[in-house]
C-alpha positions in Angstrom: 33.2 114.9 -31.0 32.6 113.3 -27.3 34.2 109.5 -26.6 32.1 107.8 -24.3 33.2 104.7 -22.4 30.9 102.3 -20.2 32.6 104.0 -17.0 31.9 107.6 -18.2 28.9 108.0 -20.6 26.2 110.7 -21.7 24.8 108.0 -23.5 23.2 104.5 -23.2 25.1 101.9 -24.9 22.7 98.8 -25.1 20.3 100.9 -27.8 23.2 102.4 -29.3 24.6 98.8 -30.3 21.5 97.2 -31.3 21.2 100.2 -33.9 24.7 99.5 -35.0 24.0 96.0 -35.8 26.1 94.4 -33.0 23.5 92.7 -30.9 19.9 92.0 -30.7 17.2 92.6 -27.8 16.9 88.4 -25.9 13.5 87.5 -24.6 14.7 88.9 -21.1 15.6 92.0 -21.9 19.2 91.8 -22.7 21.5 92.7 -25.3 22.7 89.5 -27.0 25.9 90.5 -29.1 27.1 89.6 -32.7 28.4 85.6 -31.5 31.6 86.6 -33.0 32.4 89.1 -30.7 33.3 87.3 -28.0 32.3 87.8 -24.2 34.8 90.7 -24.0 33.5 93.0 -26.2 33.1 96.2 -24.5 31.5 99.3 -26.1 32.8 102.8 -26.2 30.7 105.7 -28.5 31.9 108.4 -29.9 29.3 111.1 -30.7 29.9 113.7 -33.3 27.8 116.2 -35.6 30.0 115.3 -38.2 28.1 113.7 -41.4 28.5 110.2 -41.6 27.8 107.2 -44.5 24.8 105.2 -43.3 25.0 101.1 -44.0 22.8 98.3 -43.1 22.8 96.4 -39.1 24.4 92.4 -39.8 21.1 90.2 -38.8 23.0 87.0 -37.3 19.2 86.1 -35.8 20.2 84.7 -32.4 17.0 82.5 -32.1 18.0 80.9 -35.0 21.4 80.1 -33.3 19.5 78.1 -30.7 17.5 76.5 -32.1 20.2 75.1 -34.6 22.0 74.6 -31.0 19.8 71.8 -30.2 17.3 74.3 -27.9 19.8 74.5 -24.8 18.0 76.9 -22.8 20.2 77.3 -20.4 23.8 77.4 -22.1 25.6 75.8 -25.0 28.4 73.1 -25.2 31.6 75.3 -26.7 31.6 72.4 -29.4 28.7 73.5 -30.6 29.5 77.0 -31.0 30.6 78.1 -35.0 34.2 78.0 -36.0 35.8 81.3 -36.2 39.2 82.4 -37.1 41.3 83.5 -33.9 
């Protein structure tokens, strides 16, 4: 098994966490992650040949998001984010 960070890495995170479920592919090209993440959320891999259980991505659809936000296109009020737990 190999850990890899974002500041030393064999492999490319953004594919690596759309396959995982945590973010989704925005109409510019960028990963847009999981809203309950948070901004901070920073990736790290681990790659093994070890045989692992294989489970479904969550599909949190952020189109659907904005458009429930009202269509900001450029950013949304906090208010209007969902309530989480902190």
């Amino acid at each position: 098994a190999r850990a890899h960070t974002n500041a030393d890495s064999e492999v490319l995170h953004n594919p690596l966490t759309m396959l995982a479920g945590l973010g989704e592919l925005s109409s510019i090209g960028e990963v847009v992650l999981n809203l309950f993440l948070g901004p901070r959320f920073k990736t790290a891999v681990i790659t093994t040949n070890m045989p692992m259980a294989v489970d479904q991505p969550i599909d949190f659809d952020p189109k659907i998001f904005v458009v429930n936000a009202g269509n900001a296109p450029v950013s949304v009020p906090p208010e209007r984010y969902p309530s989480a737990t902190r």
